[in-house]
C-alpha positions in Angstrom: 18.0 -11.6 12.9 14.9 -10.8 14.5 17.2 -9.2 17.2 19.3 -7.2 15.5 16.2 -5.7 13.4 14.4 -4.8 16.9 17.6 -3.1 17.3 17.6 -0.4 14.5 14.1 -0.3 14.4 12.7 -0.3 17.7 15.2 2.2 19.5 15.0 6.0 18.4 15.7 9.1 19.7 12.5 11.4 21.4 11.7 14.8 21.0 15.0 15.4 23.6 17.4 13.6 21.9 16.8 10.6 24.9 17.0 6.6 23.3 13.7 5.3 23.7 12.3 2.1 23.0 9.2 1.8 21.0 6.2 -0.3 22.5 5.6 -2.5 19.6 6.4 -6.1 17.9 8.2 -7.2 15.0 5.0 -9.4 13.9 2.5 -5.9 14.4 4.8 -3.7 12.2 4.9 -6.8 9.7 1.0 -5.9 9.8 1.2 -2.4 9.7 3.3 -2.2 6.6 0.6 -4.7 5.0 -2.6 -2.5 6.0 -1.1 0.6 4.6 0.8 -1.5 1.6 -3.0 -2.3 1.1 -4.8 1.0 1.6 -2.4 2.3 -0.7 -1.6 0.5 -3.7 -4.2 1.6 -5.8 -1.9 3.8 -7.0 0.0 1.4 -8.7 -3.2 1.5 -11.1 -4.8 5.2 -10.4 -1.3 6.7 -11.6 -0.5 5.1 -15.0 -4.2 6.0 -15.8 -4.0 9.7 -14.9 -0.7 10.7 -16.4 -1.6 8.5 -19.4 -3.7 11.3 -20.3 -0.6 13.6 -21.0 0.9 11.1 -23.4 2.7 8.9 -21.0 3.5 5.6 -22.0 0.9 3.6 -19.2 3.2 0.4 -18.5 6.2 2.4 -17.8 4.5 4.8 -15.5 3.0 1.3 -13.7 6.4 0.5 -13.1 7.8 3.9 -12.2 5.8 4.0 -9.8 6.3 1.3 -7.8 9.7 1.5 -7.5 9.8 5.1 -6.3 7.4 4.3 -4.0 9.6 1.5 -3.0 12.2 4.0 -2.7 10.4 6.5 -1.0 8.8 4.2 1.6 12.4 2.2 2.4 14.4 5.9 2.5 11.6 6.9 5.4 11.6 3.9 7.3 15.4 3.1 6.8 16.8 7.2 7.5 13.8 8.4 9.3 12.5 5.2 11.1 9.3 6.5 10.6 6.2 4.1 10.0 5.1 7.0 7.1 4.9 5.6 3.3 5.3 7.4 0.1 4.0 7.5 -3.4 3.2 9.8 -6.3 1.1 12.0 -4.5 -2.8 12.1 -6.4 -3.3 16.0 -6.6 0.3 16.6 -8.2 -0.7 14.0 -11.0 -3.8 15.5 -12.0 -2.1 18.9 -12.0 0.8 17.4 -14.0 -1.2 15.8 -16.2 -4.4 17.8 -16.8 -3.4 21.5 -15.9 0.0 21.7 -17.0 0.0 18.7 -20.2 -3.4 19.1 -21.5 -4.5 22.8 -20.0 -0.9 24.7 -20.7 0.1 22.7 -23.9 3.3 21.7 -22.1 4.5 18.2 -23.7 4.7 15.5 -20.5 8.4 15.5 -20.8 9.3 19.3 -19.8 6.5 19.5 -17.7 8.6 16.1 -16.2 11.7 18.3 -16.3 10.0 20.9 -14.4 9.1 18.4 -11.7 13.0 17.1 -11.4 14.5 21.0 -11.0 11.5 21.1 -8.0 12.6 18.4 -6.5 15.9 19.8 -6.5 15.1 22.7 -5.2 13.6 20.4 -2.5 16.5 18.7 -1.3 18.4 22.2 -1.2 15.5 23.4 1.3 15.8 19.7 3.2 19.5 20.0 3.5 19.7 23.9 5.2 16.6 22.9 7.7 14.5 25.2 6.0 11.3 22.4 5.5 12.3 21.5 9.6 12.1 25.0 11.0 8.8 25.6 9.4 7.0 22.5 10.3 8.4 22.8 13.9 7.1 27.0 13.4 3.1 25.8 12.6 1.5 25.5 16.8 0.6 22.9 18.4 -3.5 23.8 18.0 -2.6 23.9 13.8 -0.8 20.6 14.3 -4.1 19.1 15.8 -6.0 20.6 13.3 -3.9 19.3 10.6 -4.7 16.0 11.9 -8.0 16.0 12.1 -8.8 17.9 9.2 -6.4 15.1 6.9 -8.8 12.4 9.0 -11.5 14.0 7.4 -10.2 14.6 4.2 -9.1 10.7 3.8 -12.3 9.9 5.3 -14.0 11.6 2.3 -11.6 9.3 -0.1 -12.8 6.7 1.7 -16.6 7.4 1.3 -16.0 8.4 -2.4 -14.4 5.5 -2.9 -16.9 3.1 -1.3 -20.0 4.8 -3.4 -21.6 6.1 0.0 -21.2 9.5 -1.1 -21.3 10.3 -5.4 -21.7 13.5 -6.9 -24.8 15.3 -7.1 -25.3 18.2 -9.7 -27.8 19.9 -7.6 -25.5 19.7 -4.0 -22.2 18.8 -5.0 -22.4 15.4 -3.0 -24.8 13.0 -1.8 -26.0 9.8 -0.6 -25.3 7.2 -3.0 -27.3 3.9 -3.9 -27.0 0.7 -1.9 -26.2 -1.5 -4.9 -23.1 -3.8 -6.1 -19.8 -2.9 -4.9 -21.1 -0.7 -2.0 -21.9 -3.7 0.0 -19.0 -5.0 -0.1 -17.6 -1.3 1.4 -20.6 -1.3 3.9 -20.0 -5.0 5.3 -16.1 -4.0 5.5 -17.1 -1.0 7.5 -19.6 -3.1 9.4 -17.0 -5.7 10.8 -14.3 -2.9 11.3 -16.5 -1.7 13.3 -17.6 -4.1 15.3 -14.1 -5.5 15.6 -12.6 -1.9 17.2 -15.2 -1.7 19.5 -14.5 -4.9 20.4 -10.7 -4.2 20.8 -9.8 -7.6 18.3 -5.8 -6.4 17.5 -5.7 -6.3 13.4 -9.6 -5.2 13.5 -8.8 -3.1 10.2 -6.9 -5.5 8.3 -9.4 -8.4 9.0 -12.0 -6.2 8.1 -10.8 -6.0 4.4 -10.0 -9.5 4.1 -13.3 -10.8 5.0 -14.6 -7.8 3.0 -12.1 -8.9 -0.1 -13.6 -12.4 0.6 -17.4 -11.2 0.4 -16.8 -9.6 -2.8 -15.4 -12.7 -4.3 -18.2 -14.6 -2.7 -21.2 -12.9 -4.3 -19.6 -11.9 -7.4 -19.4 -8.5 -7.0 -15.5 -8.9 -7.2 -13.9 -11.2 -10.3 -11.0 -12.9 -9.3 -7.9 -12.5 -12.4 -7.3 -15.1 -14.6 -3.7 -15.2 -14.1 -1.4 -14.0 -10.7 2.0 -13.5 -12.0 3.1 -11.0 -14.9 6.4 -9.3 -16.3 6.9 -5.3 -14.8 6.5 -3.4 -17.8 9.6 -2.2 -19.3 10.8 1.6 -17.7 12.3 2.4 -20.8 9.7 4.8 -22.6 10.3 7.6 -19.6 13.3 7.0 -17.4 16.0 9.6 -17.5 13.6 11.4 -20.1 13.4 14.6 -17.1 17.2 14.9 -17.9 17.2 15.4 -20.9 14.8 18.0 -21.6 15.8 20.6 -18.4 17.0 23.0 -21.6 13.0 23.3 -22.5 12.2 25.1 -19.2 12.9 28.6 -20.7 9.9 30.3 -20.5 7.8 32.2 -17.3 5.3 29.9 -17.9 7.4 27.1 -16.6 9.5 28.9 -14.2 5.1 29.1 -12.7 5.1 25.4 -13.0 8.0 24.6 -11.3 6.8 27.1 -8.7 3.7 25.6 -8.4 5.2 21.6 -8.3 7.7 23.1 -5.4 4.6 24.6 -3.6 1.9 22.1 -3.6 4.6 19.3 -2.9 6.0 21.0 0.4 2.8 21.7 1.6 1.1 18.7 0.8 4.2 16.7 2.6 3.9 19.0 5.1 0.7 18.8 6.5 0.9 15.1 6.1 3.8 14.5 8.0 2.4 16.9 10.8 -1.1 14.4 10.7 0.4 11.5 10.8 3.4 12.2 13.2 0.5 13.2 15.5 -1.5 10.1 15.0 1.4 8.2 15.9 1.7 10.1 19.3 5.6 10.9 18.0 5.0 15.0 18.2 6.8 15.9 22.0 5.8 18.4 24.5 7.4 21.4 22.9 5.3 20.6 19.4 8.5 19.6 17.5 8.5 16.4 15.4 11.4 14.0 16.2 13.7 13.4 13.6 12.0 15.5 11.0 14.6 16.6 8.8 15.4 12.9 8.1 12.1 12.3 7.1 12.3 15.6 4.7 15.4 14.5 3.3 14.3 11.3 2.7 10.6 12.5 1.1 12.4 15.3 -0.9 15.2 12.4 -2.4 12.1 10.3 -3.8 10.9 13.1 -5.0 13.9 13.6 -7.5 14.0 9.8 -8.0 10.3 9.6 -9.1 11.2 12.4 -11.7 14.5 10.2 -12.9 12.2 7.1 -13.0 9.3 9.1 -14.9 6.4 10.2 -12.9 5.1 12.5 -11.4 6.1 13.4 -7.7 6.3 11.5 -4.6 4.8 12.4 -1.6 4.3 11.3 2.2 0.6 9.2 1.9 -2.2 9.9 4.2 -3.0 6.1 3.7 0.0 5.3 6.6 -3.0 6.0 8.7 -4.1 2.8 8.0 -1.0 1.5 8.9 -0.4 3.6 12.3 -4.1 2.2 13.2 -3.2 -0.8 13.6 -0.3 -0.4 15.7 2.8 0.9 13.3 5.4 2.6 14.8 8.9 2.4 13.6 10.2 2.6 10.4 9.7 -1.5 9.8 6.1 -0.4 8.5 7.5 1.6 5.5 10.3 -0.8 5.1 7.8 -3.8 4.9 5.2 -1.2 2.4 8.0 -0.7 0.0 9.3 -4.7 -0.1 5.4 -5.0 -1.1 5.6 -1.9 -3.4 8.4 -4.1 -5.6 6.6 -7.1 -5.1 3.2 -5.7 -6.9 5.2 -5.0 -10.0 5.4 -8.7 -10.4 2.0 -9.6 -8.9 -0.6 -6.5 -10.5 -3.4 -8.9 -11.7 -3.3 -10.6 -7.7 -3.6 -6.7 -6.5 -6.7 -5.9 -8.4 -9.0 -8.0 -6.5 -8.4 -5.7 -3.5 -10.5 -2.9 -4.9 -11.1 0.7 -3.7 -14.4 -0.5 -2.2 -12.5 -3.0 -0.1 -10.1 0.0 0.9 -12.6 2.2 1.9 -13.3 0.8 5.1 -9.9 1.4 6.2 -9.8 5.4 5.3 -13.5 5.9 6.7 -12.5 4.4 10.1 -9.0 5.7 10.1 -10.7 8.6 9.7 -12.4 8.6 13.0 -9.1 7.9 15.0 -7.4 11.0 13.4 -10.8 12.9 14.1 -9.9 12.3 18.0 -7.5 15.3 17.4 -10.4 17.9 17.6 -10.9 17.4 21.3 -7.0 18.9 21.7 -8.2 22.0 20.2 -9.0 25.2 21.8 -12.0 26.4 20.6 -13.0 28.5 23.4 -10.5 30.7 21.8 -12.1 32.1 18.7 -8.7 33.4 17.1 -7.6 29.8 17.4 -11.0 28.3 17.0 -11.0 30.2 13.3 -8.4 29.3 11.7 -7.7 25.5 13.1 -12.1 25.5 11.6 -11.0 26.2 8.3 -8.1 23.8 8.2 -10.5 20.8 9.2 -12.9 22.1 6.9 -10.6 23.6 4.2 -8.9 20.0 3.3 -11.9 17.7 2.7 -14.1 20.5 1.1 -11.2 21.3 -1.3 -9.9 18.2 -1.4 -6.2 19.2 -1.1 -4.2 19.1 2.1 -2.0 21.8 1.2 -5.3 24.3 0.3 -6.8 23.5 3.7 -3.8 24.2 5.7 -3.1 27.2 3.1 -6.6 28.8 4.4 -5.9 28.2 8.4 -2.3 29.8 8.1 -3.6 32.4 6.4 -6.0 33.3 9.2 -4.1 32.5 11.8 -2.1 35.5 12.4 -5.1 38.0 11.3 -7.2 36.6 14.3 -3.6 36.3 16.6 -3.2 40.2 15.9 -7.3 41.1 16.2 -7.1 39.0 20.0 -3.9 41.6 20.5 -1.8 38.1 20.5 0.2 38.9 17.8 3.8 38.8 19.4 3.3 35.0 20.4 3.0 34.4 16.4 6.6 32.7 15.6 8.1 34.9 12.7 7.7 31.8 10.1 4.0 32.1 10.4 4.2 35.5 9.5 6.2 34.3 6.8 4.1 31.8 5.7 1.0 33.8 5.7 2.9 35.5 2.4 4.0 32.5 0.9 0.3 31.2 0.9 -0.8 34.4 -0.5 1.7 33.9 -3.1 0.8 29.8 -2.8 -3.0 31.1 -4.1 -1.8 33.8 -7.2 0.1 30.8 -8.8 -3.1 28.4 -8.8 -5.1 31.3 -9.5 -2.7 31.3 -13.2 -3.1 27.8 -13.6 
């Protein structure tokens, strides 16, 4: 058994179409798939909360989503062998919910009908290469960038999420307090620390268990008075996007749909790019090894999330957690999504891992993917600019897509001011009007 699944798993195809075998163990993808299951599956309590402001019925949105992210995470690591999980991505709820439910009036399940026809219109762009030939268009100082500036980004979750950094009316962030819950962030961070430097294999995940354990210790964290509980009946929303495609007549939702098509392509985009360079997979020539697998298989969750009633999935930036700690074939997402089905059963057991225990993960994570800067060339000020404002553009806006929007938008204006504009590949030149166009519909949200 353990044979024959190092043998689908283990042996993929590089950047030249050459068999390789990965460098990794059956036991450290096992681990992987844990850490990022871990890092991750807040959602299965963030979501239900956030689309249960447009009406949504909570429990069946719990359950919705974890089964498409089950879905999502076995498709990728199953078709794509790629160590990359998936869930209903955090930015396209709130938009679902709070721009288009509660700002546009739109009732949950149209705007959930707008969603599916997206998604569709995703698998059509999958299927003709379309999503592949631009990823594969962005260069390889973007790609670096991308990287880095999604480290950041989930670095900044990871702060937020720890109370290291809050809001501040007069500076938009700062320091938080020392109190509570932080220190049960801080002595995760501590130990994770420690334990990297030290080179201890599984630093990241041990980190958050002994953190977990802290918490639990000293109160800070309340263990639940029961383990096992029923999933929450689907019922309420699945198959409810089908049934109400006939409401999308207006230009008012043909701009949602737009907008759902947008920020999901870029938001994948940019995070498979990250993440594919974490993992070292991205060859000499800057393409992505079987990419349009992993498009096909993130565009087909997509348009099962929408079936199963909730808002779309998405390629997660937590899989850096994941990749850390030594994920590399498509075993991680497999063993992510077993655990994805698993929590529908287990949600009171999941709750004791807390955002503050996660946090650890994403700020150190976040330092890895940071590496990425050093690859740039920033003695090249028309390279320098625009890969600056995708590293900056993603935490500071905190959306991947509106960071990589602003670098690919200055990217060929420097090219052409360097008189470098013939070495832009044509997409980019492309995509420098689609962004344009990417920024007019947000603007109308």
């Amino acid at each position: 058994m353990v044979d024959a699944i190092k043998s689908y798993f283990f042996k993929v195809k590089d950047e030249d179409g050459n068999i390789k075998t990965l460098d990794t163990t059956v036991k450290r993808e096992l681990l992987a798939g844990f850490t990022t299951f871990i890092s991750m599956c807040y959602i299965l309590f963030v979501n239900p909360t956030v689309l249960g402001a447009s009406g949504m019925d909570k429990g069946a949105v719990f359950t919705a989503t974890a089964l498409s992210s089950a879905f999502g995470c076995l498709m990728m690591g199953i078709v794509a062998k790629y160590p990359i999980a998936t869930a209903p991505s955090l930015g396209i709820n709130a938009f679902f919910a709070y721009s288009v439910c509660i700002g546009m009036k739109i009732p949950w399940q149209t705007a959930l009908a707008g969603a599916f026809i997206a998604a569709v219109i995703f698998i059509i762009m999958s299927a003709t290469y379309l999503r592949e030939a631009i990823i594969n268009a962005i260069p390889q100082d973007l790609k670096y960038a991308i990287s880095a500036g999604i480290g950041m980004f989930i670095a900044f979750i990871g702060l937020q999420d720890g109370g290291l950094v809050v809001k501040n009316s007069a500076t938009l962030v700062g320091l938080g307090s020392f109190s509570g819950e932080t220190w049960v962030t801080v002595v995760g961070l501590l130990v994770i620390a420690v334990l990297m430097v030290l080179n201890v294999p599984g630093a990241i995940f041990i980190g958050m268990v002994i953190a977990t354990i802290f918490g639990i210790v000293t109160g800070l964290t309340a263990l639940p008075t029961s383990f096992v509980s029923a999933a929450p009946s689907l019922s309420p929303t699945f198959g409810v996007a089908l049934k109400h495609i006939s409401d999308i007549n207006s230009f008012q939702l043909v701009i949602v749909i737009l907008t759902f098509l947008l920020v999901a392509f870029f938001d994948t985009a940019g995070t498979l790019v990250g993440l594919t360079t974490q993992a070292g997979f991205i060859g000499k020539d800057g393409r992505i090894p079987r990419v349009g697998r992993a498009l096909i298989s993130d565009s087909s969750a997509m348009l099962v999330s929408t079936v199963l009633g909730t808002s779309p999935v998405g390629a997660y930036v937590e899989s850096s957690a994941g990749i850390a700690v030594g994920g590399r074939s498509g075993l991680t997402a497999v063993t992510t999504g077993v655990l994805f089905i698993f929590g529908m059963f287990f949600s009171p057991l999941l709750a004791v891992v807390t955002t503050h225990v996660t946090a650890p993960a994403l700020i150190i994570v976040g330092v890895l993917m940071a590496s990425n800067l050093a690859k740039v060339n920033w003695d090249k000020l028309e390279i320098a600019i625009p890969a600056f404002l995708i590293v900056v553009g993603m935490p500071l806006t905190y959306s991947i897509a509106d960071g990589l929007a602003l670098g690919v938008i200055a990217y060929p204006i420097t090219m052409i001011a360097a008189k470098r504009g013939k070495e832009v590949p044509a997409l980019m030149y492309a995509l420098f009007f689609v962004f344009l166009v990417f920024f007019w519909v947000l603007s109308r949200g």
